[in-house]
C-alpha positions, 0 to 999 in steps of 0.5 A, a space after each residue: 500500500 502507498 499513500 499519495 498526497 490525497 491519503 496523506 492529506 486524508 490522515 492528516 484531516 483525521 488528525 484535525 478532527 480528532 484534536 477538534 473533538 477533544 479540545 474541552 478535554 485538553 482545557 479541562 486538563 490543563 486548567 488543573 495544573 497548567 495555563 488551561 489553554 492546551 486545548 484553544 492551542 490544539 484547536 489552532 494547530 487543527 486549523 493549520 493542519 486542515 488550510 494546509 491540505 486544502 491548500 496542497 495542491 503539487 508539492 511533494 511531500 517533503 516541501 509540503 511538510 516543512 512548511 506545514 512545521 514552519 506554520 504550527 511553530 508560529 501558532 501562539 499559546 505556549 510550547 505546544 506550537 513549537 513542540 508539534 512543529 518540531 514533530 512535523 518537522 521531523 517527519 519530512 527527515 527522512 524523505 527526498 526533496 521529490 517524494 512523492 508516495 509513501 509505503 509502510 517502509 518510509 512511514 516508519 522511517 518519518 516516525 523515527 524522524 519526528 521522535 529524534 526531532 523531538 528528542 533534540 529539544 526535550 530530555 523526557 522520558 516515559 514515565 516523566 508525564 510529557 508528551 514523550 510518554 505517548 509519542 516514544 511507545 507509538 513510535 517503537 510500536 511502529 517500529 516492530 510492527 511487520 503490517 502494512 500502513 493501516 496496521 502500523 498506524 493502529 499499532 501506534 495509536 493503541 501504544 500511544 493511548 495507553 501511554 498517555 493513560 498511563 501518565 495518570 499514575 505519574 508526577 510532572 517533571 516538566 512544565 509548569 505542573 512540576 511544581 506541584 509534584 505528587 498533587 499531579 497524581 490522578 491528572 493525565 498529561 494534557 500533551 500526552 493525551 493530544 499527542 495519543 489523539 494525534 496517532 489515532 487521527 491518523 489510524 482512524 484516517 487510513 485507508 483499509 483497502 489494498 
């Protein structure tokens, strides 16, 4: 199976969706410990994933995605836009200037991409209670799975889940909520929970035909 622009564009949508749909969440989680604003920012950042596509028209995917990270990193409200720029950055890594499709090979490969962008502006680890806590399982998950694009991206939308789920039991380390230690206990990490919603966008986009 490959993905063309329109697939991509497709996965992408869901992205946008999903994160729409979940915005109260990310507010109400925030609101506990943080400024209370992930989610409007998420919301931005879902509106600059849906202008983009509709506005993909020729490019190939590597110039499509680099400015794609270049407008998320200028959405304000915090480190979100930068963090997620950055995410998006590195998924155009490891493609050619001329890219064009992608298969289950390369998928793998903008994941990897997209977790050593990430891991050259943050420090965090599982079980620190950030958005690494869903992003580094997805992107192992997707590693080891032998599937096709569908089952790759199911694979790490489950991981990143329960990732994100797990940073209920954990106490922040980074961010504003460190400084309220054990009393984080009970709250999932709001950018953990987007960062899960952005794998399951992109499970829930994929195509399920060969």
């Amino acid at each position: 199976m490959l993905l063309d622009r329109k697939g991509f564009g497709l996965l992408l949508l869901s992205v946008a969706d999903t994160w729409e749909e979940n915005v109260p969440t990310y507010n109400e989680i925030d609101s506990t410990f943080g400024d209370g604003d992930h989610g409007i920012t998420i919301g931005k950042i879902a509106k600059t994933f849906r202008q983009a596509v509709e506005a993909w028209t020729d490019q190939p995917f590597k110039p499509f995605l680099k400015s794609l990270s270049s407008a998320v990193m200028g959405v304000g409200g915090g480190s979100a836009g930068p963090l997620y720029g950055m995410l998006v950055e590195g998924l155009s890594d490891p493609l050619d200037a001329e890219t064009e499709e992608i298969d289950a090979g390369l998928l793998k490969a903008m994941f990897v991409g997209s977790r050593a962008a990430m891991q050259s502006v943050t420090k965090a680890q599982v079980g620190e209670k950030t958005m690494m806590d869903a992003l580094l399982p997805a992107v192992a998950a997707a590693e080891d799975c032998e599937g096709d694009i569908p089952e790759i991206l199911a694979v790490a939308a489950a991981a990143a889940t329960a990732g994100a789920q797990a940073t209920t039991e954990m106490v922040s380390h980074f961010g504003r909520a460190r400084v309220y230690g054990e009393r984080t206990l009970g709250t999932p990490d709001a950018g953990a929970m987007s960062t899960a919603a952005f794998f399951q966008g992109l499970s829930l986009g994929a195509p399920h035909t060969t």
